[in-house]
C-alpha positions as CSV (number, residue, x, y, z in Angstrom):
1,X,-2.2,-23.6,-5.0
2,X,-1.1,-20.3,-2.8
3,X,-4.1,-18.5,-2.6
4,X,-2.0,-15.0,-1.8
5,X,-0.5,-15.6,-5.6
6,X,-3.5,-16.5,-7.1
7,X,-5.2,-13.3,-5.3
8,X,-2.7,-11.0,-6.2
9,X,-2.6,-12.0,-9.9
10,X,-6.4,-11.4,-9.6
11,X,-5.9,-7.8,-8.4
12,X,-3.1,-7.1,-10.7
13,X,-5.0,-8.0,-13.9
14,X,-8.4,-5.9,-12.4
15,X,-6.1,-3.0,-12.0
16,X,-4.4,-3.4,-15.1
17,X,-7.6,-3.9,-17.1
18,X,-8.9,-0.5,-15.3
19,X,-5.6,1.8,-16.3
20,X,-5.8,0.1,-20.0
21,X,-7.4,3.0,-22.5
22,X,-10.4,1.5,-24.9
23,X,-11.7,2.6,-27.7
24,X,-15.1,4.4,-26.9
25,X,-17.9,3.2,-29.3
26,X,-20.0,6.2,-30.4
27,X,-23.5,5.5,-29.3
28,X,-23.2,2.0,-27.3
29,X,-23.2,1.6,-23.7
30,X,-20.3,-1.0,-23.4
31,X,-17.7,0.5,-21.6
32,X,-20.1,1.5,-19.0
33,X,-21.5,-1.9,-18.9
34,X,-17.7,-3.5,-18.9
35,X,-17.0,-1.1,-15.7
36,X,-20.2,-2.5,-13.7
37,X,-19.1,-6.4,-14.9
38,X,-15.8,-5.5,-13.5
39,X,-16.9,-4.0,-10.3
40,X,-19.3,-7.1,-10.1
41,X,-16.4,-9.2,-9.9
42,X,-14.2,-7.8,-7.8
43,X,-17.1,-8.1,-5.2
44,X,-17.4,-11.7,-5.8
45,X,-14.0,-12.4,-5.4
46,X,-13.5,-10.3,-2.6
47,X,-16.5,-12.0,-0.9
48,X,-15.1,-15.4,-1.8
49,X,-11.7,-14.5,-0.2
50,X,-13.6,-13.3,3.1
51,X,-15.8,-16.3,3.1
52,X,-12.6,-18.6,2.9
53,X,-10.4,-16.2,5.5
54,X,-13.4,-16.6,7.9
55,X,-13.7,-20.1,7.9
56,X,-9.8,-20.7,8.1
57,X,-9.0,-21.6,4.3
58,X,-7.1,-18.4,3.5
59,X,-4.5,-16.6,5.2
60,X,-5.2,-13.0,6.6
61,X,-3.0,-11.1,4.2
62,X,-5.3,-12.3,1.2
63,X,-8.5,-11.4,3.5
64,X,-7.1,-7.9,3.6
65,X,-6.0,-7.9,-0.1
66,X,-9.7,-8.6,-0.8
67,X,-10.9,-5.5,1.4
68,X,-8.4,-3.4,0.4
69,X,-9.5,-4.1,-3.6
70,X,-13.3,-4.2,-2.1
71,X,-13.0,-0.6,-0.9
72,X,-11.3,1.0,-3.9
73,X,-13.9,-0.5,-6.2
74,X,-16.5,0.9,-4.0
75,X,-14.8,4.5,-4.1
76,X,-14.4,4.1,-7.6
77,X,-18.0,3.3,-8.2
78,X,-18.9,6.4,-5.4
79,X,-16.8,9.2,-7.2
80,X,-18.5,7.6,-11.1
81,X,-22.0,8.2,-9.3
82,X,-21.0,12.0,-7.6
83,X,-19.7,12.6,-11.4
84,X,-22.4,11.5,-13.0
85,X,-24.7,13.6,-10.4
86,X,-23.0,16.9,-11.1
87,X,-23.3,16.3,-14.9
88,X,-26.6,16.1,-14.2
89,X,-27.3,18.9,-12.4
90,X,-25.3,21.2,-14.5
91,X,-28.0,20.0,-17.3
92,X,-30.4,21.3,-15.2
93,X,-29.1,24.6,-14.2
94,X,-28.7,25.0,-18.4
95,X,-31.2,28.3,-19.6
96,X,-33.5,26.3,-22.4
């Protein structure tokens, strides 16, 4: 199995899953918790693609696919968090 298809297939689906609009459900937490199972798997993948690229199993165009998809899920999950901050601290700038 090429593991440059099976990576990019991987990425492909994580991106297309993160474009796709949802439903939101009044009062639940899932998409929130949806968006941290996602980001939780792009690190494992990503870490299982560096593993294999620095042990010789995968070719360096996969190990930089895997960074590339690592850092965008980490600005992703930077720029939710700076969001969620400022929402915050508009709150408490509110007059009661």
């Amino acid at each position: 199995m090429d593991i440059r298809s099976t990576l990019a297939a991987q990425i492909y689906a994580q991106a297309q899953t993160a474009f796709k609009p949802e439903a939101a459900q009044q009062g639940s937490a899932a998409p929130f918790s949806d968006a941290v199972q996602d980001f939780m798997a792009t690190m494992r993948t990503s870490e299982e693609t560096v593993k294999a690229g620095l042990v010789g199993r995968a070719d360096p165009q996969a190990v930089v696919e895997a960074l590339a998809a690592t850092e965008l899920a980490v600005q992703t999950a930077v720029a939710v968090r700076d969001k969620v901050v400022e929402a915050y601290q508009e709150i408490l700038r509110m007059p009661v």
